[in-house]
C-alpha positions in Angstrom: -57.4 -119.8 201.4 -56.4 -117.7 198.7 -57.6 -113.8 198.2 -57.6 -111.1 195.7 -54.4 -108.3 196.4 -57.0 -105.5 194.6 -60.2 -106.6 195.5 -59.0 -108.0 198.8 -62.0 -110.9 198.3 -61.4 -114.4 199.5 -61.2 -117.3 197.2 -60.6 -121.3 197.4 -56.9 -122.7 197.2 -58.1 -124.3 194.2 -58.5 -120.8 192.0 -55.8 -118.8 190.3 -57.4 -115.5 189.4 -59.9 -113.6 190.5 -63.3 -113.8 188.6 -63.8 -109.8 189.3 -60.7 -107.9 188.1 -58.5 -110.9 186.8 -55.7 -110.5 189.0 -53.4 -113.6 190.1 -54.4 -114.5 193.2 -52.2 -114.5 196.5 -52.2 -116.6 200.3 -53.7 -115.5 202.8 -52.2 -114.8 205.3 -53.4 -116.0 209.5 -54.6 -112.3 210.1 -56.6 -112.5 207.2 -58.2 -115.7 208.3 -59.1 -115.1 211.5 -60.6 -111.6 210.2 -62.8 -113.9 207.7 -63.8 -116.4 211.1 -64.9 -112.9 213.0 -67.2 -111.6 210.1 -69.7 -114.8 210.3 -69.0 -116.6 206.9 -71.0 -118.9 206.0 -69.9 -122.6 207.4 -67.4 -124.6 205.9 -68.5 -126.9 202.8 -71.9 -125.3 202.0 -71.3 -124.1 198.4 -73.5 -121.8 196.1 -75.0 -123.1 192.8 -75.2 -121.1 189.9 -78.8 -120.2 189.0 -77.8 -120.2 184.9 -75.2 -122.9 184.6 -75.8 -125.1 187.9 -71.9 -125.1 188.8 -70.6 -124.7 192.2 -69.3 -121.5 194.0 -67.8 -120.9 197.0 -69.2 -118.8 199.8 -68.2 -115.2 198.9 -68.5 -115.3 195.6 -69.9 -113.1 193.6 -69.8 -114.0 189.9 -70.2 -118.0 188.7 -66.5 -119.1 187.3 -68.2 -121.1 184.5 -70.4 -119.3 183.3 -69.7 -115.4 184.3 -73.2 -115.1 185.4 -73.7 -112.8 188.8 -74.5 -114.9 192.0 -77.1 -113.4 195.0 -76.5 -114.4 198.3 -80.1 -115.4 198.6 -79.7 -117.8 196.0 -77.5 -120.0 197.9 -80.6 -121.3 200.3 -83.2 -122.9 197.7 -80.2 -125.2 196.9 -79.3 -128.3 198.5 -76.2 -128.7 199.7 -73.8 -130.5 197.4 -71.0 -132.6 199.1 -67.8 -131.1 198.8 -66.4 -134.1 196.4 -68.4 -132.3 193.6 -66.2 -129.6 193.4 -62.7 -130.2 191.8 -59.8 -131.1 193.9 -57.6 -128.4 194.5 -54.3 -128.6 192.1 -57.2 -129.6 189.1 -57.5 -127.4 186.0 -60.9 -126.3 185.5 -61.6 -125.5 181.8 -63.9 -122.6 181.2 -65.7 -121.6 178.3 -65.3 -118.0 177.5 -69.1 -116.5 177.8 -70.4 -113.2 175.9 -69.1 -111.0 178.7 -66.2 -112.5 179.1 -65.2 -112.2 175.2 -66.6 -108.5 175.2 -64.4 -107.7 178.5 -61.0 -109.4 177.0 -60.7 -111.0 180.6 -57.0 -113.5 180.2 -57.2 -117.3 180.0 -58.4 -119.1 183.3 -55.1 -120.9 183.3 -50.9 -121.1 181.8 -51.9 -124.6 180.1 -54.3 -123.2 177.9 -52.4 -120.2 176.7 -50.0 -122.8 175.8 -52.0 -125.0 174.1 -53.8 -122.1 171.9 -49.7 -120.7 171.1 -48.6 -124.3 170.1 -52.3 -124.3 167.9 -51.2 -121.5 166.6 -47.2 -122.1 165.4 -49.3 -125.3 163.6 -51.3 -123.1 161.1 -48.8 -120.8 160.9 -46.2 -123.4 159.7 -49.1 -124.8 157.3 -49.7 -121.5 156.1 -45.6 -121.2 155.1 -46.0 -124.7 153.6 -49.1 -123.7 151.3 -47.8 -120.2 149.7 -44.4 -122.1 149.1 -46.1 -124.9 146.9 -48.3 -122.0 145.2 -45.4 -119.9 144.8 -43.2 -122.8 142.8 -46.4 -123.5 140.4 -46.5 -120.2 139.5 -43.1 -119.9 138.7 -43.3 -123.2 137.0 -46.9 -121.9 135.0 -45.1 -118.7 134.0 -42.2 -120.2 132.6 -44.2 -122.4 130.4 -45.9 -119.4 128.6 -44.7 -118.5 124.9 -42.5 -115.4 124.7 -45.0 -113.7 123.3 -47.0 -113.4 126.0 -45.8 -109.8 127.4 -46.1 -108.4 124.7 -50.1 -109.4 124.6 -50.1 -108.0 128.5 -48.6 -104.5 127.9 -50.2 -101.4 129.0 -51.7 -99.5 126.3 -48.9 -96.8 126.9 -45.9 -99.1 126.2 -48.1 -100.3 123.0 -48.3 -96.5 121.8 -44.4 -95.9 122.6 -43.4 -99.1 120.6 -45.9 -98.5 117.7 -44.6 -94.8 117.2 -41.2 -95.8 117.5 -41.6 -98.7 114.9 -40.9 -97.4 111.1 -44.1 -97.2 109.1 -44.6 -99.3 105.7 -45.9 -98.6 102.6 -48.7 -96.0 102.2 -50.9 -95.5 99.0 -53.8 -93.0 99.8 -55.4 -90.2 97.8 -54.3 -86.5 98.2 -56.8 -85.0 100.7 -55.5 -81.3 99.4 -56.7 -82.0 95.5 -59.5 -85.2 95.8 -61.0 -86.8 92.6 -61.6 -84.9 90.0 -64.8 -86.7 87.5 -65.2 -84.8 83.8 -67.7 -86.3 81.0 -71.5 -86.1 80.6 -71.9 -88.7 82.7 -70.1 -87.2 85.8 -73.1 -86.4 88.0 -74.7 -89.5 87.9 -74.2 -91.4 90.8 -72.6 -94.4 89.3 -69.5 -92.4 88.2 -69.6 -89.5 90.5 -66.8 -88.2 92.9 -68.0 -90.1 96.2 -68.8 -93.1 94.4 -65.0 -92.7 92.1 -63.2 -92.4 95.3 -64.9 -95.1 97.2 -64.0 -97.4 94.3 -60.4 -96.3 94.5 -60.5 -97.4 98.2 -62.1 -100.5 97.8 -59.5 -101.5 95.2 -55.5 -99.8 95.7 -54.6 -103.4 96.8 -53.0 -103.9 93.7 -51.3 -100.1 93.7 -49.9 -101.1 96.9 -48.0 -104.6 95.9 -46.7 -103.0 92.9 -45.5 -100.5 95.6 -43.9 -102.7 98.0 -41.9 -104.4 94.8 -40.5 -101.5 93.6 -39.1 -100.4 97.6 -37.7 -103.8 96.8 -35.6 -102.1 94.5 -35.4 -98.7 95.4 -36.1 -98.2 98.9 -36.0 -94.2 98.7 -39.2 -94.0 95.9 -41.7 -92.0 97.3 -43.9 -90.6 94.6 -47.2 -88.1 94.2 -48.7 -88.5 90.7 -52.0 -88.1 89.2 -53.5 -90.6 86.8 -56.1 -90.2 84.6 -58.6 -93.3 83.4 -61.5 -93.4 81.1 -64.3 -95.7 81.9 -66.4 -96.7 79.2 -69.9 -97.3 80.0 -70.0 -100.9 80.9 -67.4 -100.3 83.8 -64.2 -101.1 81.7 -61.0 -98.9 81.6 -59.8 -98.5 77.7 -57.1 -95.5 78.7 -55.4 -94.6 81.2 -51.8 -92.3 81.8 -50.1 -91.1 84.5 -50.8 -87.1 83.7 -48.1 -85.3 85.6 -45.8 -86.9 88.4 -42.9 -85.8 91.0 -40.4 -88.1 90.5 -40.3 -89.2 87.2 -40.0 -93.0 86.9 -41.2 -94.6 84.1 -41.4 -98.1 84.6 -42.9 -97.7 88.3 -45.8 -94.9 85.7 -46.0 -98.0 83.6 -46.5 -100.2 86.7 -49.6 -98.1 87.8 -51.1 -97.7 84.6 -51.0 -101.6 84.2 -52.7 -101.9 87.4 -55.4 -99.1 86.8 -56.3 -100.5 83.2 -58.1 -103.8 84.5 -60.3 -101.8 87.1 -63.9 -102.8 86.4 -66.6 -99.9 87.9 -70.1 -101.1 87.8 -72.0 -100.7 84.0 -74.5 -98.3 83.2 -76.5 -96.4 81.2 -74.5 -93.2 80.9 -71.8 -91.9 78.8 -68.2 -92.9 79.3 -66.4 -90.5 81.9 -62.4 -89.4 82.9 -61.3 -89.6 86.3 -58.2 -87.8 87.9 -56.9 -89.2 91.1 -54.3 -87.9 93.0 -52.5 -90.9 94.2 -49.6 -90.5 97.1 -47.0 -93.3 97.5 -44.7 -93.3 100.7 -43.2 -95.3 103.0 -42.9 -92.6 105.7 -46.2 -90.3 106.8 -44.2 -87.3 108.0 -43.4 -87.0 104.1 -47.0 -87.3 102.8 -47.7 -83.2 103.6 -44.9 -82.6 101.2 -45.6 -85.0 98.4 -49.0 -83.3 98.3 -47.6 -80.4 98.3 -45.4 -80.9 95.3 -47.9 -82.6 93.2 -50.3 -79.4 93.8 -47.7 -77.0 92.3 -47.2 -79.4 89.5 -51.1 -79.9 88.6 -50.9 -75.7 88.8 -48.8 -75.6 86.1 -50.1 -78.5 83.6 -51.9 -76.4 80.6 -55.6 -78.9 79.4 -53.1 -79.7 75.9 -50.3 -80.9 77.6 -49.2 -84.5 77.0 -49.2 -87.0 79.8 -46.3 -88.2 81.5 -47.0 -92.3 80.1 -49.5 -93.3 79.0 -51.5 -96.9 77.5 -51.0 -97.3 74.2 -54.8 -99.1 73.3 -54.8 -101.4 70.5 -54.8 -99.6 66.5 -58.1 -100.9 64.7 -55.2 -102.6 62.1 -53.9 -104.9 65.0 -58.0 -105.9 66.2 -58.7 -106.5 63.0 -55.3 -108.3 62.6 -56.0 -110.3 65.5 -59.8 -111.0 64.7 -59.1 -112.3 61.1 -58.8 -116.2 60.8 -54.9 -117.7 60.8 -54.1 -119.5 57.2 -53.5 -123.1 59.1 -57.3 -122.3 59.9 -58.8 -121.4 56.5 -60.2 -124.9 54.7 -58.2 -125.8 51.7 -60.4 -125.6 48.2 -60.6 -129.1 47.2 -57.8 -130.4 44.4 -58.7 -129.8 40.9 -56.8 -130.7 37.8 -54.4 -128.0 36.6 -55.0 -126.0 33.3 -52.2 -126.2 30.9 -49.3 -123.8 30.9 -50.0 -120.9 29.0 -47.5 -118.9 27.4 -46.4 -115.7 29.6 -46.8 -112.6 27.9 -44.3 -110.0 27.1 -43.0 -107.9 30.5 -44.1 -104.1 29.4 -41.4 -101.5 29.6 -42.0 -99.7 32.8 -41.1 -96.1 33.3 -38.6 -94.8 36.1 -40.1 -92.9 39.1 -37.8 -91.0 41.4 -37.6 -92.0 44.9 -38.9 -89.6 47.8 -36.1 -87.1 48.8 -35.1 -88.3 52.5 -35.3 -85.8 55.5 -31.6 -83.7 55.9 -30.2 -84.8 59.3 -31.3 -83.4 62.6 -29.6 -80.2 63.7 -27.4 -80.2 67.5 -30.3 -78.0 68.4 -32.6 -80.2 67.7 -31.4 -83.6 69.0 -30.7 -81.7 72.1 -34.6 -80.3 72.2 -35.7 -84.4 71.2 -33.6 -85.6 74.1 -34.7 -83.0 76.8 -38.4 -82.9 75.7 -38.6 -87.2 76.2 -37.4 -86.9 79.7 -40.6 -85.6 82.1 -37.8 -84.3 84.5 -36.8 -82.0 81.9 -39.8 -81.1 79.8 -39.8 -77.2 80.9 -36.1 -76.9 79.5 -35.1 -75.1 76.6 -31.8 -74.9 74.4 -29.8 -73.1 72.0 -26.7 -73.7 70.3 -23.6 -71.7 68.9 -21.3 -74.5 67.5 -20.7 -77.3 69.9 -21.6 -75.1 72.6 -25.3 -75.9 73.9 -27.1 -73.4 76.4 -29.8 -74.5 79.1 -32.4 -72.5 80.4 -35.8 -72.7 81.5 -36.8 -74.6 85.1 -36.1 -77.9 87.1 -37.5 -78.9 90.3 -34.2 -78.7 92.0 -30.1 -78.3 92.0 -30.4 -82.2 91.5 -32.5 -81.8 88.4 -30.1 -79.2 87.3 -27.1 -81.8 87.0 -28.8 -84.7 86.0 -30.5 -81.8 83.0 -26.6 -81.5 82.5 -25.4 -84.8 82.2 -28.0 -85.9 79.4 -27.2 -82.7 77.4 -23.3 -84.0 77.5 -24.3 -87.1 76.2 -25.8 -86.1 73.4 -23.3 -86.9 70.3 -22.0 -83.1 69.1 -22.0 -81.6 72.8 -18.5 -80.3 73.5 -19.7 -78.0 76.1 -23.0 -77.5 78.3 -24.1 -73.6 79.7 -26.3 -74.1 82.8 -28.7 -71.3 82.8 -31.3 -73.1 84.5 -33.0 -72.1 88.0 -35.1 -74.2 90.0 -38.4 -74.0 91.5 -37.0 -74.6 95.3 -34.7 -71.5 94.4 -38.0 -69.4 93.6 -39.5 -70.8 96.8 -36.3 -69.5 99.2 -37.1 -66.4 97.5 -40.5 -66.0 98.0 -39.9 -67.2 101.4 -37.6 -64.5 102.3 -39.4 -61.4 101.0 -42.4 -62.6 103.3 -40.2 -62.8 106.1 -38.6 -59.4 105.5 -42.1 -57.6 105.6 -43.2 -59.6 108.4 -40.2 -58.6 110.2 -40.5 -55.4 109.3 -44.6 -55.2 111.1 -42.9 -55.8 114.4 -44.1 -59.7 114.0 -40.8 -60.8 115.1 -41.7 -64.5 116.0 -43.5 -65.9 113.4 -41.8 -67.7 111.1 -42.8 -68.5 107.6 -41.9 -71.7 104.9 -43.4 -71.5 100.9 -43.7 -74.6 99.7 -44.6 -73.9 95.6 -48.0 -71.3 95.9 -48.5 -72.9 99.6 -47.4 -70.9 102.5 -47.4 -72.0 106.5 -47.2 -69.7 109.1 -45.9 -70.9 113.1 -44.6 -69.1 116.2 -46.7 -66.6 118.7 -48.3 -62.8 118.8 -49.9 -61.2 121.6 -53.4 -60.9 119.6 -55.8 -62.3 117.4 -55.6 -59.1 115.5 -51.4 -59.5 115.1 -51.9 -63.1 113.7 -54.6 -61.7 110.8 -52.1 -59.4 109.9 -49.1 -61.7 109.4 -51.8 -63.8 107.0 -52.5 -60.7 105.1 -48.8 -59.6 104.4 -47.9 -63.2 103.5 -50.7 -63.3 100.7 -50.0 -60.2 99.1 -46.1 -60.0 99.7 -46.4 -62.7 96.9 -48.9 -63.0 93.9 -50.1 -66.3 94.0 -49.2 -67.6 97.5 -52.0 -68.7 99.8 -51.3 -69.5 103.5 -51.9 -73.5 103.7 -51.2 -73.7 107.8 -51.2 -71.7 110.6 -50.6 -72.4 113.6 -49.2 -69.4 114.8 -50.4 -69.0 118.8 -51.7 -66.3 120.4 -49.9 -65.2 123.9 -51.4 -62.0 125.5 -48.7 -60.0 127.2 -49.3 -58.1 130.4 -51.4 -54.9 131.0 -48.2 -52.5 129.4 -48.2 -54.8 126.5 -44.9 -56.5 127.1 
């Protein structure tokens, strides 16, 4: 007989633990036994059956070890007695399902062996588990590794796509000036075949061209960035018969003549209107950060164009001698008059005495002056440059664009046959802009607005740094417009940043 060291209940030699608490059971001892004999148990081999499950219990019990369900002692008398071979020999395992209440109270396992047989159970799926993420692991390795090298790329984050495209140099650009826009002139310039919208949309829709002849020249000069504007004149059944390259701001004529070609087979839709001119303002470039500039530039140039002055290059459209030239029928196509018999030779009469005429007088030769004016007044980079000469001396004045223009104005004055010595009295329109510049900063400076700052780009001015008030930042735009006739502030971006409550 076995019994429970908490509970102090008695149970068969053939159980383990206690069906109450869980706790390993223990011998009991002789005191213990004869103390059971005194108390009247019931007699030796009648059992209890279990009113849910039918298994057998031992007298004393109070709970069914198969089945966990309660046992009653008044339950053990509508029963027959089972023989005592029915219940398992003593040394046997018993196997017992786990019930509801035995789950919910976490009670241990009824005996060593099946703790054992669930851990062994257990080192199995573990060990498959190992087996089955190894075998997955090597086909993914093996799946990535066939991928192109490409593929990274495809998977990047949207950040790491906007680091790499901003780092990444930009190509060629050709795009209309946003500070001028399209400029329509002719009685037909309203109509909506040939107006603004309708000009510039057709521009769009057809650069392609402007942009290879782009990309070809980079091919040879990979510095070129150019702002021109270039006039066309569509006819009314949508052809181009003339187009130039009016004013430009780097002066290259066979990249002018490469545009003009390009513009002069544009087609616009016929109609019934008048022929019209358009203006467009064309940027090249192969950087954006320079495309403010180049806008910039072309502006001041447009500013000082007069209505009369010649283009830059133009398209020389065919004379009504060369059409007519070109219409009229080869000889080799003209039919030969049939043969006829020829007339006898007459005799050929006496050659009159003609009277002498004096040729035309030619032109005297061209001064040095004047060669000097003919060079300097072919060259677009030079066209605002006078001259005058004492001897082989030759003095330069007027304006350039820069102190590069200055020298090259120089060099093609030297090479003029005559020139023994060149007077640079030329100044430069980047010279007048420093200037400008600094007699806007000196009265800014001198309002108390000591950090804004100011840069003049031709009649365009742009204003940056802070104040302490709306009120401060409308001031430094009203000294920077009239410190200067003709400057207009472009930009600001000048920021605002309230001091405390003493002003600081």
């Amino acid at each position: 007989m076995k019994r429970c060291p908490r509970c102090e209940k008695p149970f068969p030699d053939s159980e383990t633990f206690c069906e109450a608490d869980g706790t390993a059971l223990v011998q009991a001892g002789p005191a213990f036994a004869e103390g059971a004999a005194a108390t009247g148990a019931i007699a030796a081999g009648e059992q209890i059956e279990c009113p849910v499950c039918g298994g057998k219990a031992q007298p004393g019990e109070l709970m069914c070890n198969f089945c966990g369900a309660r046992l009653g002692v008044e339950s053990a008398t509508p029963y027959a007695r089972q023989p005592s071979s029915a219940l398992p020999r003593s040394g046997a395992t018993v196997r017992r399902d786990a019930s509801p209440s035995m789950r919910i109270t976490g009670r241990m396992p009824d005996s060593d062996s099946e703790a054992e047989g669930r851990g062994r159970f257990g080192v199995v799926w573990y060990l498959i588990a190992a087996i089955v993420a190894l075998g997955g692991g090597a086909w993914l390795a093996v799946h990535l590794s066939t991928k192109p090298a490409e593929q990274p790329v495809a998977n990047a984050s949207p950040a790491a796509v906007a680091s790499v495209t901003a780092a990444a140099p930009s190509g060629p650009l050709v795009a209309l000036s946003k500070a001028m826009g399209v400029q329509v002139t002719g009685e037909s310039a309203a109509a909506p075949e040939r107006n603004q919208e309708t000009a510039r949309k057709f521009f769009e829709d057809h650069k392609d061209g402007l942009l290879d002849s782009y990309s070809h020249a980079l091919a040879g000069d990979s510095t070129l960035r150019d702002g021109m504007v270039v006039r066309v004149r569509v006819l009314p059944n949508g052809s181009v018969d003339e187009a130039s390259v009016r004013t430009s701001t780097n002066a290259n004529p066979a990249f002018d003549a490469e545009v003009v070609k390009d513009v002069s087979t544009w087609n616009f839709a016929p109609f019934s209107g008048g022929p019209v001119e358009i203006d467009y303002p064309i940027i090249f470039t192969n950087d954006s950060t320079t495309k403010d500039a180049l806008e910039s530039q072309l502006s001041s140039k447009v500013a000082g164009l007069s209505p009369t002055e010649a283009p830059e290059y133009a398209s020389a459209p065919p004379s009504p001698a060369a059409s007519e030239a070109a219409s009229a029928p080869s000889p080799a196509s003209v039919e030969s008059p049939p043969m006829v018999a020829e007339p006898a030779p007459t005799p050929a009469p006496a050659p009159r005495k003609r009277h002498h005429v004096a040729s035309a007088p030619k032109p005297p030769p061209l001064t040095l002056q004047q060669r000097v004016k003919q060079v300097l007044g072919s060259n677009p980079r030079t066209r605002r440059v006078d001259c005058y000469t004492s001897g082989s001396t030759v003095t330069i004045f007027g304006k350039v664009f820069d102190v590069d223009a200055k020298l090259y104005t120089e060099k093609i004055v030297r090479q003029v046959p005559g020139v023994g010595n060149v007077i640079d009295s030329l100044s430069t329109d980047t010279a007048d802009w420093a200037a400008r510049q600094a007699a806007i900063a000196s009265q800014i400076y001198a309002a108390g607005l000591n950090n804004v700052t100011v840069k003049v780009i031709g009649h365009d001015a742009y204003l940056g740094g802070t104040v302490k008030s709306d009120a401060q930042k409308h001031q430094a735009v009203t000294i920077t417009e009239n410190a200067s006739p003709g400057v207009h502030v472009r930009g600001n971006i000048i920021t605002v940043v309230p001091g405390n409550m003493f002003g600081f």
